[in-house]
Biopython code that builds the backbone (N, CA, C, O; Angstrom):
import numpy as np
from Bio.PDB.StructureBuilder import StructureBuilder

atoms = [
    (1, "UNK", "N", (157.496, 207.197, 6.698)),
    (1, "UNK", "CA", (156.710, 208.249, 7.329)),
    (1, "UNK", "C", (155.814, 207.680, 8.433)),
    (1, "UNK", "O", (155.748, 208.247, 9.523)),
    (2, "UNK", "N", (155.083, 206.497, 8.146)),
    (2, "UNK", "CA", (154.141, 205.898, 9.300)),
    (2, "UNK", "C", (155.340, 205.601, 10.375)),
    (2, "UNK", "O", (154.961, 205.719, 11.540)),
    (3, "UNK", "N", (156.665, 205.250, 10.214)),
    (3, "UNK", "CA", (156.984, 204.598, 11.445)),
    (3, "UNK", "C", (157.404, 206.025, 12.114)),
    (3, "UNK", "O", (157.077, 206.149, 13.294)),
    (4, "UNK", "N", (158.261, 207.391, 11.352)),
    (4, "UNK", "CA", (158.485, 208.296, 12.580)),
    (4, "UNK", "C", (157.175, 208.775, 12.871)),
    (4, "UNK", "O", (157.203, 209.241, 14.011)),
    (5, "UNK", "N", (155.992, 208.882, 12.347)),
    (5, "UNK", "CA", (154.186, 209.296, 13.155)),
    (5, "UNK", "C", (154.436, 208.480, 14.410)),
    (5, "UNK", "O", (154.447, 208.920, 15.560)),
    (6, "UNK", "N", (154.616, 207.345, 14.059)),
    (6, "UNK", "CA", (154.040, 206.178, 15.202)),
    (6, "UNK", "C", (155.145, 206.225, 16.542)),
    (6, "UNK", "O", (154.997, 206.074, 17.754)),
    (7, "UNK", "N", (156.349, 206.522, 15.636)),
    (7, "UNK", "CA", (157.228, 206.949, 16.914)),
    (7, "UNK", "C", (157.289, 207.982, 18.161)),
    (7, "UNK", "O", (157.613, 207.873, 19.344)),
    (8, "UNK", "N", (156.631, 209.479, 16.992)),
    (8, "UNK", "CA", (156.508, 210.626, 17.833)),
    (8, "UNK", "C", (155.171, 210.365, 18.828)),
    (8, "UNK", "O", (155.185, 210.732, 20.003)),
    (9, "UNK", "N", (154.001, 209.679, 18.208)),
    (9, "UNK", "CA", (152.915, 209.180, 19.172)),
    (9, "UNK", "C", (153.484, 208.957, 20.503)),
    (9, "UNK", "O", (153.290, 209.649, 21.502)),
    (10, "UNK", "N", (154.308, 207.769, 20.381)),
    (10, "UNK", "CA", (155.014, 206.773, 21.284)),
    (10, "UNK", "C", (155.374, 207.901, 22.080)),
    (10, "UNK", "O", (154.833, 207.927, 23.186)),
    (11, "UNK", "N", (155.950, 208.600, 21.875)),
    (11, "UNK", "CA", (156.978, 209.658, 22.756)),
    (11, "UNK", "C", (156.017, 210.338, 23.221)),
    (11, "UNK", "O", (156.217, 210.491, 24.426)),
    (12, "UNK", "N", (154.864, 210.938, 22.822)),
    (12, "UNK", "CA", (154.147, 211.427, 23.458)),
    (12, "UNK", "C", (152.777, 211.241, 24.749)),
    (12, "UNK", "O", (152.067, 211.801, 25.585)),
    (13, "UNK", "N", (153.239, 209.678, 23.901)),
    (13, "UNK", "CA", (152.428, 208.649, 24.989)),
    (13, "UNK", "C", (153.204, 208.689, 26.434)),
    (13, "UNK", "O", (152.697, 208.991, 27.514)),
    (14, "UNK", "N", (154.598, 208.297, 26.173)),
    (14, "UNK", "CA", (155.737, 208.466, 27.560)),
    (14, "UNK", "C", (155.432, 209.873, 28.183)),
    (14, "UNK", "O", (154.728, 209.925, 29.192)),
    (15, "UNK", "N", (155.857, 210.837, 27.706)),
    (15, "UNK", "CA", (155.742, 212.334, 28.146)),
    (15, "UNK", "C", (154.394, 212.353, 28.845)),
    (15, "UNK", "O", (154.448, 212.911, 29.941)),
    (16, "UNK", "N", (153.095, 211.849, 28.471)),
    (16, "UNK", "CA", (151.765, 212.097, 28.882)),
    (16, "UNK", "C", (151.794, 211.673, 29.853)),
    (16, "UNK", "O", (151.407, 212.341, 30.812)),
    (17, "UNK", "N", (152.464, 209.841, 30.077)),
    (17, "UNK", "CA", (152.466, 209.142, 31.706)),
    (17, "UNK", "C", (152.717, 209.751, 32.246)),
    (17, "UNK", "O", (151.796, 210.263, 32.884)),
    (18, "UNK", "N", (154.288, 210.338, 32.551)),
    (18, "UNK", "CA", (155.424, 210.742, 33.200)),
    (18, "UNK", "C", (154.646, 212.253, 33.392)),
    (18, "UNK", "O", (155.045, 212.672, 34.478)),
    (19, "UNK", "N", (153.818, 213.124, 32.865)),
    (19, "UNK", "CA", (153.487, 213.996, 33.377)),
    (19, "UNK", "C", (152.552, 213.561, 34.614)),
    (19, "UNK", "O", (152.774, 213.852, 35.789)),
    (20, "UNK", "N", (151.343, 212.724, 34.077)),
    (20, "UNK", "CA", (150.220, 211.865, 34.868)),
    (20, "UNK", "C", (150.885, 211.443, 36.453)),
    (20, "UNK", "O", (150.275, 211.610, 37.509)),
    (21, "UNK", "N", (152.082, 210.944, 36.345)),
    (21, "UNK", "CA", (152.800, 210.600, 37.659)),
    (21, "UNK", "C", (153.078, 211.441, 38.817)),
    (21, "UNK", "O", (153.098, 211.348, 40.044)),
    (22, "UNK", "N", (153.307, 212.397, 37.797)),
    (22, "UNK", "CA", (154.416, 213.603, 39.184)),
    (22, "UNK", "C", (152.976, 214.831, 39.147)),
    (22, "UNK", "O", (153.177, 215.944, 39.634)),
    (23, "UNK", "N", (151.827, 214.554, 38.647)),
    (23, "UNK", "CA", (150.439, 215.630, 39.386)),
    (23, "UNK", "C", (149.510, 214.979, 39.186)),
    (23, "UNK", "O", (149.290, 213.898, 38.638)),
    (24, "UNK", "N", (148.719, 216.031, 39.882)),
    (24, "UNK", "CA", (147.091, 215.462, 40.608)),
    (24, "UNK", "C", (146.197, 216.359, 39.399)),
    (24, "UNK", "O", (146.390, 217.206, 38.528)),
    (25, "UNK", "N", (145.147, 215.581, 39.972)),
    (25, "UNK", "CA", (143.485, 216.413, 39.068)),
    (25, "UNK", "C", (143.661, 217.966, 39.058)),
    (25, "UNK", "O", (143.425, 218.681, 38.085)),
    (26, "UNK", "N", (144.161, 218.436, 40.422)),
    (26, "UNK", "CA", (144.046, 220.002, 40.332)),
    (26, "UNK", "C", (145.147, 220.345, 39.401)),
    (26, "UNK", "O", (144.951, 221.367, 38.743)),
    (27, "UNK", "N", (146.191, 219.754, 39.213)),
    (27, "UNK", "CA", (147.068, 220.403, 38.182)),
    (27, "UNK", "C", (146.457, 220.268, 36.799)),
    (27, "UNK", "O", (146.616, 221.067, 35.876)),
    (28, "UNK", "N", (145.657, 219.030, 36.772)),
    (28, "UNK", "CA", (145.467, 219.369, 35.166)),
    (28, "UNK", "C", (143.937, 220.035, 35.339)),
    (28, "UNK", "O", (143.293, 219.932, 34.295)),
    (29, "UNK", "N", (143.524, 220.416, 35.967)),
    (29, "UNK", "CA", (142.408, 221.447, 36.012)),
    (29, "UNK", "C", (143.117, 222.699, 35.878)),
    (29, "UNK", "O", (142.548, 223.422, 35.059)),
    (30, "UNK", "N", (144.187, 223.237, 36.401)),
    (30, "UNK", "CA", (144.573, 224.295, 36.495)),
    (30, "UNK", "C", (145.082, 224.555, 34.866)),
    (30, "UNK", "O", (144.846, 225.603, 34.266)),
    (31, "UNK", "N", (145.644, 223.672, 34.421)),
    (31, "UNK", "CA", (146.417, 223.745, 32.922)),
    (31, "UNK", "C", (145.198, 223.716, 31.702)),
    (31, "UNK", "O", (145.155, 224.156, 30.554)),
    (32, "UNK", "N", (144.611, 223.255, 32.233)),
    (32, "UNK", "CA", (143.062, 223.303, 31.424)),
    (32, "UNK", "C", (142.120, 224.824, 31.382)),
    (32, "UNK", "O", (141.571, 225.256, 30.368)),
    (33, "UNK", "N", (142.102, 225.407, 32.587)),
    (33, "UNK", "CA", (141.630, 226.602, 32.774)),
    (33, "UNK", "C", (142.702, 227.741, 32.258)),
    (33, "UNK", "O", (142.247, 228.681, 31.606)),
    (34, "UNK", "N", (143.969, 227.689, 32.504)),
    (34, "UNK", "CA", (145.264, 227.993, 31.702)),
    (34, "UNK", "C", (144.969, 228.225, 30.229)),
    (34, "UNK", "O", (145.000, 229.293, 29.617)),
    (35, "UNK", "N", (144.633, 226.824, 29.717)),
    (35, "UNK", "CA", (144.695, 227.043, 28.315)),
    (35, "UNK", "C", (143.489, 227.488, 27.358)),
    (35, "UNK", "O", (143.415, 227.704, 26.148)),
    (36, "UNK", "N", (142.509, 227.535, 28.498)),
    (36, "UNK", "CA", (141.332, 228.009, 27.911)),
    (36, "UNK", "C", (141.173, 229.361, 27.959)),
    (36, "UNK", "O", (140.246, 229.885, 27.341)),
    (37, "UNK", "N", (142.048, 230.092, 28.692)),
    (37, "UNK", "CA", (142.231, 231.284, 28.972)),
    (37, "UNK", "C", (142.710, 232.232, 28.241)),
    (37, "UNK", "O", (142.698, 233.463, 28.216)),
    (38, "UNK", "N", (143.478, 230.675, 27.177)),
    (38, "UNK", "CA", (144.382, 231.828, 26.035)),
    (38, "UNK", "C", (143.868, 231.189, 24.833)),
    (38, "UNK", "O", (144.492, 230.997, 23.789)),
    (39, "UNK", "N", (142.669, 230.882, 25.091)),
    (39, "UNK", "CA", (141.514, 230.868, 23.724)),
    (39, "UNK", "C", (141.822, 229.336, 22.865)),
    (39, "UNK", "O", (141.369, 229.119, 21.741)),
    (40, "UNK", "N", (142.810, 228.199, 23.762)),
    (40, "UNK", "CA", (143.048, 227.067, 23.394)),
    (40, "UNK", "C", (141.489, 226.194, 23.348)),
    (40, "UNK", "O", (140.610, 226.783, 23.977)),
    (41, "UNK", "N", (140.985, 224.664, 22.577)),
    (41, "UNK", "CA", (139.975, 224.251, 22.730)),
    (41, "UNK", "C", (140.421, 223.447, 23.632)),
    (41, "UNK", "O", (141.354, 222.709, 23.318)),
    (42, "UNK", "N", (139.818, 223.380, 25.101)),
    (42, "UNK", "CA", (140.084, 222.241, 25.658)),
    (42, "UNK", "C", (138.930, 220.879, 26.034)),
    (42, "UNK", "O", (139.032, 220.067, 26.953)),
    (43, "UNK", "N", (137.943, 220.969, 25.075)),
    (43, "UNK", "CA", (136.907, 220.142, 25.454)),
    (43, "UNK", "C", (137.323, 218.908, 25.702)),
    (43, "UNK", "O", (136.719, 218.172, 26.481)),
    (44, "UNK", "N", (138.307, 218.585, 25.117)),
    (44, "UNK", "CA", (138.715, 216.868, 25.447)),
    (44, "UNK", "C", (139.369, 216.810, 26.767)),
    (44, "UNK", "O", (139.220, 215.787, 27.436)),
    (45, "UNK", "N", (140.124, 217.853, 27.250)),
    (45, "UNK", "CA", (140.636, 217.603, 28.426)),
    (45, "UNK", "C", (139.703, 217.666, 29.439)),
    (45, "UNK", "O", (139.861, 216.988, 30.454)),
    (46, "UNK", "N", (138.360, 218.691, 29.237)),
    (46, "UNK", "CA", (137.365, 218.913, 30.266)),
    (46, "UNK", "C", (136.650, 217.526, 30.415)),
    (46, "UNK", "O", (136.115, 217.034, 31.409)),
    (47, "UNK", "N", (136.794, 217.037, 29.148)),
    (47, "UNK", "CA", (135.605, 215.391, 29.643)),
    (47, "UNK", "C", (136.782, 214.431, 29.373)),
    (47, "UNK", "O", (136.526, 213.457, 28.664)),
    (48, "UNK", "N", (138.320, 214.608, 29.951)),
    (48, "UNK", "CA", (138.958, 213.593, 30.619)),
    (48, "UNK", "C", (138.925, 213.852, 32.197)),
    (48, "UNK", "O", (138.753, 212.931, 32.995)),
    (49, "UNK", "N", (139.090, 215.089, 32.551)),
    (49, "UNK", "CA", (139.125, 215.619, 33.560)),
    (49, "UNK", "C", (137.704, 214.893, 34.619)),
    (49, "UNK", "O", (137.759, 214.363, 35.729)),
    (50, "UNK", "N", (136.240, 215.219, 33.492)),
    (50, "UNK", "CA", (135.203, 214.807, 34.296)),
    (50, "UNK", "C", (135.172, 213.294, 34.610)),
    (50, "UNK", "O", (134.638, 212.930, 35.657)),
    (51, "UNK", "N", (135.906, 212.077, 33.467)),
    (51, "UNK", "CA", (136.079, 211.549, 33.509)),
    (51, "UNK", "C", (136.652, 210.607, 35.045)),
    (51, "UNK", "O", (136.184, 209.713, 35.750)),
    (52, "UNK", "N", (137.915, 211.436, 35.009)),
    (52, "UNK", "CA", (138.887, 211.015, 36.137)),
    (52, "UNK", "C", (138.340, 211.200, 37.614)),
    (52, "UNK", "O", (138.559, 210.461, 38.574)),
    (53, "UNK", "N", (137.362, 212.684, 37.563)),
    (53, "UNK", "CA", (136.553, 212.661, 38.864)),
    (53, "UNK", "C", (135.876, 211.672, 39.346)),
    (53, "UNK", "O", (135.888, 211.163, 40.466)),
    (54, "UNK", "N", (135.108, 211.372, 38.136)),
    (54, "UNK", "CA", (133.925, 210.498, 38.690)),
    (54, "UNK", "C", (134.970, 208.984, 38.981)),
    (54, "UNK", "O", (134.721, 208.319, 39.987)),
    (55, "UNK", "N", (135.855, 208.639, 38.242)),
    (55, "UNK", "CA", (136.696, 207.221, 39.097)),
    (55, "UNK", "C", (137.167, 207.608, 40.148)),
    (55, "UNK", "O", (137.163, 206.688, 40.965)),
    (56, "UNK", "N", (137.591, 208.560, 40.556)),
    (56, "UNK", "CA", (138.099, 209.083, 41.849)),
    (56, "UNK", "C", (136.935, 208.949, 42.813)),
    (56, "UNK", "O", (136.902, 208.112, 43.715)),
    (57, "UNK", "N", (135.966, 209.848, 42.551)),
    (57, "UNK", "CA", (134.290, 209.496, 43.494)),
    (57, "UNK", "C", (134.157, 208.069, 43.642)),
    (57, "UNK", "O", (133.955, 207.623, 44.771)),
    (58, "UNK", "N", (134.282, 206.934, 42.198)),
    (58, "UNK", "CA", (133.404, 205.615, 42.681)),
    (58, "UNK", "C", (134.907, 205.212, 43.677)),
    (58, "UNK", "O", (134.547, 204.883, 44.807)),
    (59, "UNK", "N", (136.293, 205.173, 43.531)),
    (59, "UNK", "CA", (136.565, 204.454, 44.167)),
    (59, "UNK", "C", (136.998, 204.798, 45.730)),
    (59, "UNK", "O", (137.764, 204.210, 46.492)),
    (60, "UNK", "N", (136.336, 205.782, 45.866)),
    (60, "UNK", "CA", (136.430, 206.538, 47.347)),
    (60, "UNK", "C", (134.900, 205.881, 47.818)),
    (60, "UNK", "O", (134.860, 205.469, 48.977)),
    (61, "UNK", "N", (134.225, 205.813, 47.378)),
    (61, "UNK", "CA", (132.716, 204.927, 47.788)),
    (61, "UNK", "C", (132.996, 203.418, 47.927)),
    (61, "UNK", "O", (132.225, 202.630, 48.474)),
    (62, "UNK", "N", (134.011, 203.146, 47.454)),
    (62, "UNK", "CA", (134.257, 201.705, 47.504)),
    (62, "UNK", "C", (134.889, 201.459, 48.774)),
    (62, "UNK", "O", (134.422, 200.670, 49.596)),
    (63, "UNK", "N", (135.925, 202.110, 48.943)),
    (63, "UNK", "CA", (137.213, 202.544, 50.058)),
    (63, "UNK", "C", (136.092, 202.477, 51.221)),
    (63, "UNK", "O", (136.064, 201.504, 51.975)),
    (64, "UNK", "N", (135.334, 203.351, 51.321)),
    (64, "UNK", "CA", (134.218, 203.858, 52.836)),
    (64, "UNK", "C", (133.356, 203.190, 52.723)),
    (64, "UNK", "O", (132.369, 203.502, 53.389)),
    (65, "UNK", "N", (133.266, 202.044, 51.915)),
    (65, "UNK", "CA", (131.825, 200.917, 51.956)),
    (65, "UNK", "C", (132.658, 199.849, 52.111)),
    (65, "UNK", "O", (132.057, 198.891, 52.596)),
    (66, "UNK", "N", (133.654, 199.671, 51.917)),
    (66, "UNK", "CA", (134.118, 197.981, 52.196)),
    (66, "UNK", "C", (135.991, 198.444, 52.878)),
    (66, "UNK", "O", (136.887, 197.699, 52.482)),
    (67, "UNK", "N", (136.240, 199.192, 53.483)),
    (67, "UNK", "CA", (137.411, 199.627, 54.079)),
    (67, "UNK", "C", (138.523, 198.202, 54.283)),
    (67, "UNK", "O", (139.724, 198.350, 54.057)),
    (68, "UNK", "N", (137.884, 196.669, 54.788)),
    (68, "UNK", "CA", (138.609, 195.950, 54.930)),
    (68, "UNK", "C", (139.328, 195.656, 53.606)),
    (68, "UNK", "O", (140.536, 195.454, 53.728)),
    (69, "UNK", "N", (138.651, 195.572, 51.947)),
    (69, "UNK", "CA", (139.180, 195.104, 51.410)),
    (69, "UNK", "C", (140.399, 195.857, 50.575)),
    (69, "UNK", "O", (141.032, 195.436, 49.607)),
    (70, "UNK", "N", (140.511, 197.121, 51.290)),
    (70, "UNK", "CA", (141.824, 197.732, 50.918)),
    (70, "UNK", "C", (142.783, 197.861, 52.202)),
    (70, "UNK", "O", (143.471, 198.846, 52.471)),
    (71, "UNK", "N", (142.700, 196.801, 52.858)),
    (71, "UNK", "CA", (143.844, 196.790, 54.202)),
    (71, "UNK", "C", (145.198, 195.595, 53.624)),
    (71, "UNK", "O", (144.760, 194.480, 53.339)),
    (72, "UNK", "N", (145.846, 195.677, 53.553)),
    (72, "UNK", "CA", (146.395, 194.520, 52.825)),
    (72, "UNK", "C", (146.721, 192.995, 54.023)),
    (72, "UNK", "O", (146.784, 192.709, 55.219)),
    (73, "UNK", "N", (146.856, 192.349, 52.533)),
    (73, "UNK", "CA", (146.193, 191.497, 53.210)),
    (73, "UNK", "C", (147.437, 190.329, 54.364)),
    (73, "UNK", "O", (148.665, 190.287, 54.280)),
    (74, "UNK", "N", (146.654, 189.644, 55.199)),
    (74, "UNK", "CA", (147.954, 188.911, 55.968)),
    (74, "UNK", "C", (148.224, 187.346, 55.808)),
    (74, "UNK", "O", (147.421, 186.416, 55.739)),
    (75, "UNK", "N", (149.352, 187.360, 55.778)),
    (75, "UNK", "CA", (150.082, 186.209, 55.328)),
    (75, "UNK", "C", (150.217, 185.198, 56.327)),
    (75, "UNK", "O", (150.880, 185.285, 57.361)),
    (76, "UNK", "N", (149.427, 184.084, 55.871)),
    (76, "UNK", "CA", (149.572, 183.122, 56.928)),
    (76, "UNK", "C", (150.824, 182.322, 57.258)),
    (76, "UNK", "O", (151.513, 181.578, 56.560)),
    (77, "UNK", "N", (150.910, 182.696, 58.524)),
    (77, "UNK", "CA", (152.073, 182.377, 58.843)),
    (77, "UNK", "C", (152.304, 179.985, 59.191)),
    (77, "UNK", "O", (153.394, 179.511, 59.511)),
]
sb = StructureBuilder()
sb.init_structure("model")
sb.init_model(0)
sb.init_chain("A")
sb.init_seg("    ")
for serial, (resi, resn, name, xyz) in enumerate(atoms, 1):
    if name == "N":
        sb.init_residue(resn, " ", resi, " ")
    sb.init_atom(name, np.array(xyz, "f"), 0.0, 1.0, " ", f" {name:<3s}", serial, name[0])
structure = sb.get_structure()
């Protein structure tokens, strides 16, 4: 029994990336407001969601405060 739990986890771990890949914040804002709509709890998704903003904010402050160190870099020839 622990190994098919640990398996279906697994699978749901894949499914979670593979969703994560192919959309953005607004999609899972939208699926969040979606599911709250039909009386689902989504508090965990709302403070992953707030979560993901605020790394999105610091590393856009990083990007416009130090711009060179995301230019890639050149290879000495």
């Amino acid at each position: 029994m622990r190994r098919r739990d640990a398996a279906k986890a697994a699978v749901r771990n894949v499914q979670a990336i593979e969703w994560v890949r192919t959309h953005t914040l607004r999609d899972l804002e939208d699926l969040s407001n979606e599911m709250s709509g039909l009386g689902e709890d989504v508090g965990d998704i709302v403070e992953l969601l707030d979560d993901l903003k605020e790394i999105d904010q610091s590393l856009h402050q990083v990007w416009d405060s130090a711009p060179e160190m995301c230019e890639p870099a050149e290879i000495a020839g």
